[in-house]
C-alpha positions in Angstrom: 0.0 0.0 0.0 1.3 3.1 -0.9 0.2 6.2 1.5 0.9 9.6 0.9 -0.5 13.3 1.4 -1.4 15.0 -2.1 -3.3 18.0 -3.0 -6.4 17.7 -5.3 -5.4 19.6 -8.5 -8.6 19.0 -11.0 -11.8 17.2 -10.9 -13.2 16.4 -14.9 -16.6 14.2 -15.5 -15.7 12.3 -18.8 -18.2 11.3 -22.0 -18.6 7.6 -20.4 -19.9 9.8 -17.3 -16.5 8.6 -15.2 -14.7 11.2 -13.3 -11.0 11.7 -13.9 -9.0 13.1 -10.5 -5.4 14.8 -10.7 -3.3 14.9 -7.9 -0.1 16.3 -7.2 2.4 15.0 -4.3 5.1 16.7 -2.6 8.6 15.4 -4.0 9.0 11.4 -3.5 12.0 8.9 -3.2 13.4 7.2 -5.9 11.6 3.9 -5.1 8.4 5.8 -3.5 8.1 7.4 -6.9 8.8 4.1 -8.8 6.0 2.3 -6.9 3.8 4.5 -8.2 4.9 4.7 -11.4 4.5 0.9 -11.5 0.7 1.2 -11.0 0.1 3.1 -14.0 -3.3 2.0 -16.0 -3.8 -0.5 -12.6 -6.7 -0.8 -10.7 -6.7 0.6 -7.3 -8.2 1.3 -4.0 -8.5 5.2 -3.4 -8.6 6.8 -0.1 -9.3 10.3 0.3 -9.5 12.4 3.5 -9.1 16.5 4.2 -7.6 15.2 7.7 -5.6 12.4 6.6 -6.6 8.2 6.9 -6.8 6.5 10.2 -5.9 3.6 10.9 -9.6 2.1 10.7 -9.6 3.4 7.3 -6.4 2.1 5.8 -7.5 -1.0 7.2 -11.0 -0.8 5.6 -9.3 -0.2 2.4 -6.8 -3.0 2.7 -9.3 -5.2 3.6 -12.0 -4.6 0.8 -12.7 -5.5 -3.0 -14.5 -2.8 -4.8 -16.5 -3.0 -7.9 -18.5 -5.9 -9.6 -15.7 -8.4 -10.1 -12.9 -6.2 -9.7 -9.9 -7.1 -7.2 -7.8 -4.1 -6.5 -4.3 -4.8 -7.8 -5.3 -7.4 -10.2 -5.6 -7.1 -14.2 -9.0 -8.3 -15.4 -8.7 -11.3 -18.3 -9.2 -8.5 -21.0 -6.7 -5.9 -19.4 -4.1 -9.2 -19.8 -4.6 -9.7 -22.8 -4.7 -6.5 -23.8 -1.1 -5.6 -22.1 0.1 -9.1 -23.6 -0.6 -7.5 -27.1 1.2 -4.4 -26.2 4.0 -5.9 -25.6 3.6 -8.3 -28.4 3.3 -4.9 -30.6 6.6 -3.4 -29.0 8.6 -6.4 -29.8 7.3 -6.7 -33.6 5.0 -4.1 -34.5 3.8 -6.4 -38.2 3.8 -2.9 -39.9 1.1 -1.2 -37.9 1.9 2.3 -37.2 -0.3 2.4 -33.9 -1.0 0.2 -31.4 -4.7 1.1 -31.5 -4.5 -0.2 -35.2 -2.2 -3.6 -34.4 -5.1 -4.1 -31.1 -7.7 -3.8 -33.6 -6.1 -6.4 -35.7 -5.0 -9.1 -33.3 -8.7 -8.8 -31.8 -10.5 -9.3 -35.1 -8.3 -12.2 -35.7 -9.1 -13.5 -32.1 -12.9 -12.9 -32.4 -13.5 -14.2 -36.5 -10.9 -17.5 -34.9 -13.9 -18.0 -32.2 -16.7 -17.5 -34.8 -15.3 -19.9 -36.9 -15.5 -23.0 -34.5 -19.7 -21.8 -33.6 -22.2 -23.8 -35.0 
């Protein structure tokens, strides 16, 4: 778990109607900062307080699973795949410019396999 103060900088509703938050932090370690750069495009637990989390909190959040299906810290089958591809793209891009254009591709290729087999 990864705790730190930070100061709301912008609150945005998006077209899907989620909300997008920005914070900023005051300067971090080397490895604090690398630990959250690791969780980039991850799933997480989000605790927010003007006075700061207790320790009934942190534990609250520790403790719990939010969302339908979703486990905090954990890629969902389709965000696995998806970051499989990605990677898959980086290493041999097959002449796609974009990776929006390779993902496209690979999953066409993916669903027309799975047609192919139903009756």
């Amino acid at each position: 778990m990864i705790l730190l103060k930070a100061q709301v900088e912008s609150v945005a509703t998006r077209k899907d109607r989620t909300i997008k938050l920005s914070f900023s932090t005051q300067e971090l370690r080397g490895k604090d900062a690398a630990e959250l750069l690791d969780l980039q495009n991850e799933l997480v637990s989000l605790g927010i307080s003007p006075k700061g989390l207790g320790a009934d909190e942190i534990a609250l959040l520790q403790e719990n699973k939010f969302g339908l299906e979703d486990v905090p810290n954990e890629k969902s089958a389709s965000q696995r795949l998806r970051s499989v591809l990605y990677i898959a793209f980086t290493q041999d891009s097959k002449d796609f410019k974009t990776f929006q254009d390779y993902y496209t591709n690979k999953m066409e290729s993916i669903i027309n396999f799975y047609k192919e087999k139903l009756d």
